[in-house]
C-alpha positions in Angstrom: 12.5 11.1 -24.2 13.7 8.5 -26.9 11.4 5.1 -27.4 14.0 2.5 -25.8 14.9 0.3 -28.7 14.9 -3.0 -26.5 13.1 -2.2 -23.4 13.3 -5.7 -22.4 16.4 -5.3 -20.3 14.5 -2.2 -18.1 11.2 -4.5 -18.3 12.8 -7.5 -16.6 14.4 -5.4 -14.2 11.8 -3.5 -12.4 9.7 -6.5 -12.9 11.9 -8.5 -10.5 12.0 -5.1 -8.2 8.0 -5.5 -8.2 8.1 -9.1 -7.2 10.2 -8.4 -4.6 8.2 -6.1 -2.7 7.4 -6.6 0.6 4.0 -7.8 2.0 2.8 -8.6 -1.7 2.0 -11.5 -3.8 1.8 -10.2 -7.0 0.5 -10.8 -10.6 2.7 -8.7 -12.9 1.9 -7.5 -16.5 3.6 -5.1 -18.7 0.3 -2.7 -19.6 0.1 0.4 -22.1 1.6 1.2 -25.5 4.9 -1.4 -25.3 2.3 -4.4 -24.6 0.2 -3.2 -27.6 3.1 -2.8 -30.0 2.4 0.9 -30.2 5.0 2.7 -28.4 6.5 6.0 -30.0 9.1 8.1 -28.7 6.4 9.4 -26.1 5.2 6.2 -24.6 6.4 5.6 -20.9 6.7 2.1 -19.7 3.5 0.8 -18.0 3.4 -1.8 -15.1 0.3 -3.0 -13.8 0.3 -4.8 -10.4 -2.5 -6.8 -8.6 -2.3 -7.7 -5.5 -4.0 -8.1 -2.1 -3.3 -5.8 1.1 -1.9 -3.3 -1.0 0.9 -1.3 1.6 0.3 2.8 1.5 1.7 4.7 -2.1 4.6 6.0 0.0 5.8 2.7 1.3 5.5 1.0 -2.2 7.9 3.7 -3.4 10.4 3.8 -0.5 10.5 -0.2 -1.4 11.3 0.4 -5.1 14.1 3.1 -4.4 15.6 0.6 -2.0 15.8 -1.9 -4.9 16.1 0.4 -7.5 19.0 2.8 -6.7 19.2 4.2 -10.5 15.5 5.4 -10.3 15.0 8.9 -9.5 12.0 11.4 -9.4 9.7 9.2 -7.8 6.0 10.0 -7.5 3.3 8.6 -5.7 -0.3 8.8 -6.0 -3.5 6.7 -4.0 -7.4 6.3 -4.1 -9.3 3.5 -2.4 -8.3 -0.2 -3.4 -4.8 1.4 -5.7 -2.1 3.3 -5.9 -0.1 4.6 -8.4 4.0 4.9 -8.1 6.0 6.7 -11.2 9.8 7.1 -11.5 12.8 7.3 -14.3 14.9 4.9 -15.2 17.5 4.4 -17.9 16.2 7.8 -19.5 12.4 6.5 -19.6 9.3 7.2 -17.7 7.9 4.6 -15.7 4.4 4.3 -14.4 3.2 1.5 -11.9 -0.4 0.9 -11.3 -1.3 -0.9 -8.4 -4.8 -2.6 -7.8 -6.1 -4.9 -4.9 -7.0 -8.5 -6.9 -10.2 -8.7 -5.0 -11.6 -5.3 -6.6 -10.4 -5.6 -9.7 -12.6 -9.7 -9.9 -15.6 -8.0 -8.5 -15.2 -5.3 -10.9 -14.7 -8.1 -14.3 -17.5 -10.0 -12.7 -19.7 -7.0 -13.2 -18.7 -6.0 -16.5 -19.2 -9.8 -17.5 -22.5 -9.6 -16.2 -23.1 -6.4 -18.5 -22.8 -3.5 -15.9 -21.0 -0.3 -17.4 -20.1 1.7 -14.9 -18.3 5.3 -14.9 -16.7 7.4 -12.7 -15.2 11.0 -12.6 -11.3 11.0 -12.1 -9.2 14.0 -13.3 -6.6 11.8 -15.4 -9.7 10.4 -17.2 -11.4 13.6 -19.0 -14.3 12.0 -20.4 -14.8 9.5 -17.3 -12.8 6.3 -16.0 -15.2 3.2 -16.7 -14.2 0.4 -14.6 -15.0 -2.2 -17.7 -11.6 -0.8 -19.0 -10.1 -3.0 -16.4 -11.1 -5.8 -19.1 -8.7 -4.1 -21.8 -6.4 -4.2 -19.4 -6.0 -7.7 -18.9 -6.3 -8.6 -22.1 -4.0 -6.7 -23.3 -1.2 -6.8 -20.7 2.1 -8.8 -21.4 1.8 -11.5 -18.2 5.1 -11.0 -16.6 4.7 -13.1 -13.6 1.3 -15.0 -12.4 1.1 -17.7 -10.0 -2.4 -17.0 -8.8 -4.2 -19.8 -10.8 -7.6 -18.5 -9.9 -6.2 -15.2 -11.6 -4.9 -17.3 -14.5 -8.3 -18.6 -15.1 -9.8 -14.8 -14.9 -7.4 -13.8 -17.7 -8.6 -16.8 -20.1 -12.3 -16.3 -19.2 -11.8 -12.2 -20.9 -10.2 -13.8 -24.1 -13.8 -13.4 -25.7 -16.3 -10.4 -25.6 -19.2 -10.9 -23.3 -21.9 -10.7 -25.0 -24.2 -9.4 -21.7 -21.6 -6.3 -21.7 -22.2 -5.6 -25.5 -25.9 -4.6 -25.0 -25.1 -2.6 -22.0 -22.2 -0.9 -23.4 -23.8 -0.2 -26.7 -26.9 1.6 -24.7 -25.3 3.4 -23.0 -23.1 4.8 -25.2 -26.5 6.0 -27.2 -28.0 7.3 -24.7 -26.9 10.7 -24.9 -27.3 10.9 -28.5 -31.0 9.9 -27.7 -31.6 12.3 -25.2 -30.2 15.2 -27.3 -32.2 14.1 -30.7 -34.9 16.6 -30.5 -34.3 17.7 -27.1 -35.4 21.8 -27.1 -32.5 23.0 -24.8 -30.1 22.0 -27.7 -32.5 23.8 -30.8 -32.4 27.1 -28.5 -28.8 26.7 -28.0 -27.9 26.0 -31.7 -30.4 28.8 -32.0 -28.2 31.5 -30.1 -24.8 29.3 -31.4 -24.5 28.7 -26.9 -20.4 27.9 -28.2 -19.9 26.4 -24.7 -22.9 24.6 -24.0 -22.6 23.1 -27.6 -19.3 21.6 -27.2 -19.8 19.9 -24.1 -23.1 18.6 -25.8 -21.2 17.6 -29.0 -18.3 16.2 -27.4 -20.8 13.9 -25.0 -22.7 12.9 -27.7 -18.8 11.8 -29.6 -17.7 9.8 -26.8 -20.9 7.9 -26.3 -20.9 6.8 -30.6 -17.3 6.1 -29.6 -18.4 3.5 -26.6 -21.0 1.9 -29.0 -18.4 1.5 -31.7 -16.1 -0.5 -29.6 -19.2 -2.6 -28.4 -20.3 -3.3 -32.1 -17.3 -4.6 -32.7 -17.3 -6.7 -29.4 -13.8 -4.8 -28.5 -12.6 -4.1 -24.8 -13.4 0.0 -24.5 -9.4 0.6 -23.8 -9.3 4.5 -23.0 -9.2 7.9 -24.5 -5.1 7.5 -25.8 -4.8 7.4 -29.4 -8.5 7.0 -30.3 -7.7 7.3 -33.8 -5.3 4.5 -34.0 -8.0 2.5 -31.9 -11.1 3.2 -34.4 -8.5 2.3 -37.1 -8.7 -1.3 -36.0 -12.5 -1.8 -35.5 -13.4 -3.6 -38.7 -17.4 -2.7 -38.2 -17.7 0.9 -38.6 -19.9 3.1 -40.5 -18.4 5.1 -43.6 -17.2 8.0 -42.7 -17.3 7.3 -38.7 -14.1 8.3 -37.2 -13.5 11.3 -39.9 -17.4 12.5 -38.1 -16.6 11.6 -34.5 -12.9 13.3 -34.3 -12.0 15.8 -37.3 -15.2 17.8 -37.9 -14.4 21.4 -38.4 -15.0 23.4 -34.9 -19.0 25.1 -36.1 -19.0 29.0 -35.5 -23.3 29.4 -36.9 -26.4 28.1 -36.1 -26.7 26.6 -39.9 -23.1 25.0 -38.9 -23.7 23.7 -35.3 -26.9 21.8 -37.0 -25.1 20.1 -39.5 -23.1 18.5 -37.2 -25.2 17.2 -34.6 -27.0 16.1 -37.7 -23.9 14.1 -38.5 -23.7 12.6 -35.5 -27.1 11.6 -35.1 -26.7 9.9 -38.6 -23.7 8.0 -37.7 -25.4 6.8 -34.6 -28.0 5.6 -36.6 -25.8 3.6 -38.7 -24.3 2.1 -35.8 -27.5 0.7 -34.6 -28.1 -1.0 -38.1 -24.6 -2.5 -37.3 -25.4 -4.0 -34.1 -29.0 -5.5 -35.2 -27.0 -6.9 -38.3 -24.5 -8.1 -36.1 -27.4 -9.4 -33.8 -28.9 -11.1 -36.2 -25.7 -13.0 -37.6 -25.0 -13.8 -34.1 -28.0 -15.7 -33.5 -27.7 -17.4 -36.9 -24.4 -18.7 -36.3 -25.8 -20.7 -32.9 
Protein backbone atom coordinates (compact mmCIF):
# COMPACT_ATOMS: atom_id res chain seq x y z
CA UNK A 1 0.00 0.00 0.00
CA UNK A 2 1.20 3.58 -1.31
CA UNK A 3 -0.01 6.87 0.76
CA UNK A 4 -2.58 8.34 -1.92
CA UNK A 5 -0.99 11.56 -2.97
CA UNK A 6 -4.54 13.46 -3.17
CA UNK A 7 -6.87 11.42 -1.21
CA UNK A 8 -9.43 13.95 -1.66
CA UNK A 9 -11.02 12.47 -4.62
CA UNK A 10 -11.58 8.79 -2.58
CA UNK A 11 -12.48 11.10 0.58
CA UNK A 12 -15.37 12.84 -1.10
CA UNK A 13 -16.47 9.81 -2.63
CA UNK A 14 -17.22 7.44 0.14
CA UNK A 15 -18.28 10.46 2.07
CA UNK A 16 -21.29 10.93 -0.26
CA UNK A 17 -21.73 6.91 -0.07
CA UNK A 18 -21.90 7.44 3.82
CA UNK A 19 -24.51 10.17 3.61
CA UNK A 20 -26.42 8.23 1.54
CA UNK A 21 -27.06 5.35 3.65
CA UNK A 22 -30.23 4.34 4.52
CA UNK A 23 -32.13 4.93 7.81
CA UNK A 24 -29.25 7.42 8.92
CA UNK A 25 -28.74 11.02 9.54
CA UNK A 26 -25.27 11.34 9.81
CA UNK A 27 -22.43 13.64 11.08
CA UNK A 28 -19.39 12.71 8.88
CA UNK A 29 -15.62 13.45 9.72
CA UNK A 30 -12.56 12.25 8.10
CA UNK A 31 -10.64 10.67 11.54
CA UNK A 32 -6.98 9.19 11.88
CA UNK A 33 -3.65 9.93 10.43
CA UNK A 34 -4.98 12.00 6.99
CA UNK A 35 -7.00 14.41 9.43
CA UNK A 36 -3.84 14.89 11.52
CA UNK A 37 -1.46 15.48 8.64
CA UNK A 38 0.40 12.31 9.51
CA UNK A 39 -0.29 9.82 7.03
CA UNK A 40 2.68 7.56 5.70
CA UNK A 41 2.58 4.97 3.23
CA UNK A 42 0.86 2.71 5.99
CA UNK A 43 -2.04 4.95 7.09
CA UNK A 44 -5.58 3.63 5.86
CA UNK A 45 -8.26 6.16 5.46
CA UNK A 46 -10.39 6.72 8.52
CA UNK A 47 -14.20 7.58 8.55
CA UNK A 48 -15.95 8.22 11.57
CA UNK A 49 -19.79 8.27 11.59
CA UNK A 50 -22.30 9.30 14.25
CA UNK A 51 -25.53 8.60 14.08
CA UNK A 52 -28.68 7.50 15.73
CA UNK A 53 -30.44 3.92 15.24
CA UNK A 54 -27.41 2.64 13.98
CA UNK A 55 -28.70 -0.49 11.32
CA UNK A 56 -26.75 -4.00 12.13
CA UNK A 57 -22.64 -4.04 10.77
CA UNK A 58 -23.89 -6.40 7.95
CA UNK A 59 -26.52 -4.15 6.63
CA UNK A 60 -24.26 -0.97 6.72
CA UNK A 61 -21.91 -2.96 4.50
CA UNK A 62 -24.36 -4.51 2.06
CA UNK A 63 -25.44 -0.58 1.75
CA UNK A 64 -21.87 0.64 0.86
CA UNK A 65 -21.15 -2.26 -1.74
CA UNK A 66 -24.41 -1.26 -3.34
CA UNK A 67 -23.03 2.32 -3.72
CA UNK A 68 -19.69 1.48 -3.96
CA UNK A 69 -19.28 -1.14 -6.66
CA UNK A 70 -15.18 -0.61 -6.86
CA UNK A 71 -14.91 -1.59 -3.12
CA UNK A 72 -14.00 -5.03 -2.37
CA UNK A 73 -12.95 -7.13 0.69
CA UNK A 74 -15.41 -5.86 2.97
CA UNK A 75 -15.33 -6.51 6.65
CA UNK A 76 -17.64 -5.96 9.33
CA UNK A 77 -17.28 -5.77 12.88
CA UNK A 78 -20.10 -4.70 16.04
CA UNK A 79 -20.24 -4.04 19.93
CA UNK A 80 -23.12 -2.35 21.65
CA UNK A 81 -23.90 1.33 20.44
CA UNK A 82 -21.12 0.78 16.99
CA UNK A 83 -19.98 -0.91 14.45
CA UNK A 84 -17.17 -0.99 12.42
CA UNK A 85 -17.21 -1.54 8.42
CA UNK A 86 -13.60 -1.82 6.46
CA UNK A 87 -13.08 -2.20 2.71
CA UNK A 88 -10.49 -1.27 -0.38
CA UNK A 89 -10.84 1.20 -2.54
CA UNK A 90 -8.63 2.69 -5.19
CA UNK A 91 -5.60 0.55 -3.80
CA UNK A 92 -6.19 1.92 -0.05
CA UNK A 93 -7.60 0.62 3.10
CA UNK A 94 -10.63 2.02 4.41
CA UNK A 95 -11.98 1.87 7.84
CA UNK A 96 -15.45 3.24 8.93
CA UNK A 97 -16.33 3.63 12.57
CA UNK A 98 -19.74 3.93 13.34
CA UNK A 99 -21.18 5.36 16.82
CA UNK A 100 -24.78 6.04 18.00
CA UNK A 101 -24.75 10.28 18.71
CA UNK A 102 -26.56 9.70 21.91
CA UNK A 103 -23.52 7.56 23.49
CA UNK A 104 -20.90 9.18 22.22
CA UNK A 105 -22.66 13.05 24.17
CA UNK A 106 -23.18 11.03 27.24
CA UNK A 107 -19.77 9.72 27.01
CA UNK A 108 -18.05 13.72 26.36
CA UNK A 109 -20.40 14.86 28.99
CA UNK A 110 -18.56 12.53 31.36
CA UNK A 111 -15.21 13.17 30.38
CA UNK A 112 -16.11 16.97 30.73
CA UNK A 113 -17.21 16.33 33.97
CA UNK A 114 -13.70 14.69 34.79
CA UNK A 115 -14.63 10.89 34.58
CA UNK A 116 -11.84 8.65 33.02
CA UNK A 117 -13.06 5.64 32.18
CA UNK A 118 -11.30 2.36 30.59
CA UNK A 119 -12.29 -0.62 29.14
CA UNK A 120 -10.69 -3.90 27.87
CA UNK A 121 -11.05 -4.29 23.97
CA UNK A 122 -8.51 -6.51 21.97
CA UNK A 123 -7.72 -3.75 19.25
CA UNK A 124 -6.75 -1.47 22.28
CA UNK A 125 -3.73 -3.36 24.07
CA UNK A 126 -3.25 -1.11 26.86
CA UNK A 127 -7.22 -0.36 27.34
CA UNK A 128 -9.82 1.77 25.19
CA UNK A 129 -10.65 4.96 27.41
CA UNK A 130 -13.86 6.31 26.30
CA UNK A 131 -12.30 10.18 26.88
CA UNK A 132 -10.41 9.34 23.58
CA UNK A 133 -13.76 9.97 21.94
CA UNK A 134 -12.76 13.77 22.83
CA UNK A 135 -9.47 13.41 20.42
CA UNK A 136 -11.64 12.21 18.14
CA UNK A 137 -13.69 15.12 17.56
CA UNK A 138 -11.29 17.43 17.83
CA UNK A 139 -9.34 16.13 15.61
CA UNK A 140 -11.62 14.94 12.87
CA UNK A 141 -11.89 16.87 9.43
CA UNK A 142 -16.04 17.75 9.59
CA UNK A 143 -17.10 16.36 6.39
CA UNK A 144 -20.76 16.85 6.73
CA UNK A 145 -22.77 18.11 9.98
CA UNK A 146 -26.11 19.37 10.12
CA UNK A 147 -26.96 18.39 13.60
CA UNK A 148 -26.53 21.90 15.24
CA UNK A 149 -26.75 20.47 18.75
CA UNK A 150 -23.71 18.35 17.45
CA UNK A 151 -22.04 21.42 16.05
CA UNK A 152 -22.16 23.07 19.37
CA UNK A 153 -20.61 19.72 21.11
CA UNK A 154 -17.63 20.01 18.68
CA UNK A 155 -16.93 23.86 19.68
CA UNK A 156 -17.52 23.18 23.41
CA UNK A 157 -14.14 20.25 23.15
CA UNK A 158 -12.04 23.09 21.42
CA UNK A 159 -10.52 23.74 25.03
CA UNK A 160 -9.18 21.11 27.64
CA UNK A 161 -11.47 20.62 30.54
CA UNK A 162 -9.90 21.42 33.24
CA UNK A 163 -12.32 18.88 35.60
CA UNK A 164 -10.77 15.97 33.25
CA UNK A 165 -7.14 17.14 33.80
CA UNK A 166 -7.14 16.30 37.59
CA UNK A 167 -8.83 13.07 36.93
CA UNK A 168 -6.75 12.04 34.06
CA UNK A 169 -3.58 13.03 35.62
CA UNK A 170 -4.52 10.72 38.92
CA UNK A 171 -5.16 8.23 37.43
CA UNK A 172 -2.50 7.96 35.24
CA UNK A 173 -0.27 7.96 38.67
CA UNK A 174 -1.88 5.68 40.30
CA UNK A 175 -0.09 2.74 39.32
CA UNK A 176 3.18 4.30 39.73
CA UNK A 177 1.98 5.01 43.40
CA UNK A 178 0.89 1.76 44.11
CA UNK A 179 4.10 0.09 42.85
CA UNK A 180 6.59 2.71 44.74
CA UNK A 181 7.55 0.60 47.61
CA UNK A 182 5.05 -2.06 47.10
CA UNK A 183 6.89 -5.57 48.42
CA UNK A 184 5.53 -7.90 45.55
CA UNK A 185 7.59 -5.75 43.10
CA UNK A 186 11.14 -5.76 45.55
CA UNK A 187 10.71 -9.71 45.65
CA UNK A 188 10.14 -9.78 42.07
CA UNK A 189 13.08 -7.47 41.06
CA UNK A 190 14.63 -9.71 43.68
CA UNK A 191 14.22 -13.15 41.64
CA UNK A 192 14.37 -10.73 38.17
CA UNK A 193 10.17 -12.33 37.90
CA UNK A 194 10.98 -11.16 33.71
CA UNK A 195 7.16 -11.57 33.17
CA UNK A 196 5.67 -10.10 36.05
CA UNK A 197 8.13 -7.18 35.64
CA UNK A 198 7.18 -6.22 32.30
CA UNK A 199 3.66 -6.10 32.78
CA UNK A 200 4.51 -4.02 35.97
CA UNK A 201 6.84 -1.74 33.99
CA UNK A 202 4.79 -1.43 30.99
CA UNK A 203 1.57 -0.40 33.41
CA UNK A 204 3.45 1.86 35.22
CA UNK A 205 4.69 3.54 31.30
CA UNK A 206 1.30 3.93 30.07
CA UNK A 207 -0.09 5.59 33.18
CA UNK A 208 3.21 8.54 33.07
CA UNK A 209 2.07 8.53 29.47
CA UNK A 210 -1.80 9.44 30.48
CA UNK A 211 -0.51 12.11 32.90
CA UNK A 212 1.77 13.61 30.29
CA UNK A 213 -1.03 14.28 27.95
CA UNK A 214 -3.15 15.74 30.97
CA UNK A 215 -0.18 18.11 31.90
CA UNK A 216 -0.24 19.36 28.89
CA UNK A 217 -4.08 19.73 28.77
CA UNK A 218 -3.99 17.43 25.44
CA UNK A 219 -6.86 15.00 24.29
CA UNK A 220 -5.21 11.30 25.34
CA UNK A 221 -5.51 10.26 21.35
CA UNK A 222 -4.45 6.43 21.45
CA UNK A 223 -1.45 4.12 21.49
CA UNK A 224 -0.53 4.88 17.43
CA UNK A 225 2.63 6.63 17.05
CA UNK A 226 3.19 7.52 20.67
CA UNK A 227 6.48 8.97 19.89
CA UNK A 228 5.33 11.38 17.36
CA UNK A 229 2.50 12.26 19.99
CA UNK A 230 5.03 12.98 23.05
CA UNK A 231 7.02 14.89 20.36
CA UNK A 232 4.38 17.56 20.46
CA UNK A 233 3.67 17.96 24.16
CA UNK A 234 5.57 21.16 24.98
CA UNK A 235 5.50 20.34 28.96
CA UNK A 236 7.54 17.29 29.51
CA UNK A 237 10.22 16.43 31.74
CA UNK A 238 13.94 15.98 30.37
CA UNK A 239 14.55 13.00 29.33
CA UNK A 240 10.61 11.71 29.37
CA UNK A 241 9.81 9.97 26.27
CA UNK A 242 13.64 8.54 25.82
CA UNK A 243 12.53 6.81 29.76
CA UNK A 244 8.94 5.87 28.99
CA UNK A 245 9.64 4.14 25.37
CA UNK A 246 13.44 3.25 24.57
CA UNK A 247 14.90 1.97 27.86
CA UNK A 248 16.98 -1.02 27.25
CA UNK A 249 14.90 -4.42 27.98
CA UNK A 250 16.66 -5.15 32.03
CA UNK A 251 17.94 -8.80 32.32
CA UNK A 252 19.28 -8.32 36.58
CA UNK A 253 17.91 -7.38 39.62
CA UNK A 254 20.59 -4.23 39.80
CA UNK A 255 19.04 -3.54 36.13
CA UNK A 256 15.22 -3.98 36.70
CA UNK A 257 15.76 -1.39 39.82
CA UNK A 258 17.29 1.16 37.83
CA UNK A 259 14.46 1.42 35.86
CA UNK A 260 11.50 1.48 37.86
CA UNK A 261 13.76 4.02 39.56
CA UNK A 262 13.51 5.96 36.33
CA UNK A 263 10.22 5.84 36.08
CA UNK A 264 9.34 6.77 39.51
CA UNK A 265 11.67 9.84 38.93
CA UNK A 266 10.07 10.95 35.91
CA UNK A 267 6.70 10.69 37.51
CA UNK A 268 7.80 12.80 40.01
CA UNK A 269 8.84 15.42 37.70
CA UNK A 270 5.57 15.28 36.16
CA UNK A 271 3.75 16.17 39.34
CA UNK A 272 6.06 19.29 39.74
CA UNK A 273 4.74 20.11 36.20
CA UNK A 274 1.17 19.95 37.01
CA UNK A 275 1.48 21.95 40.50
CA UNK A 276 3.52 24.58 38.35
CA UNK A 277 1.04 24.47 35.82
CA UNK A 278 -1.66 24.69 38.68
CA UNK A 279 -0.36 27.38 40.03
CA UNK A 280 0.08 29.49 36.73
CA UNK A 281 -3.37 28.53 36.08
CA UNK A 282 -4.88 30.13 38.99
CA UNK A 283 -2.59 33.24 38.54
CA UNK A 284 -3.73 33.92 35.17
CA UNK A 285 -7.70 34.10 36.54
Amino acid sequence: MSIVTNPDPIIARISAALRALDGTKPVIGLGGAHAKGQADEHSGIDFYVFASGLPAAQRLSEDLASRLPEATAFKTWSGEFEAGVDFDFAGQVVEVWFRDTGQVRAAVDRALSGSIEREDRVWTPNGFYSSTVLSDLRSMRVLYCEDSAFAALLETIRHYPEAMRRTAFDAGLAPLRFWRGNMHLATAIARVDSYYLESICHQVRNGLIQSAFAVNRTYFGGDKKMRLSLQKLAALPERFTETVLDAEEPTTSAQWHDRFEGLFAAGDRLAALMADGSQNARAAE
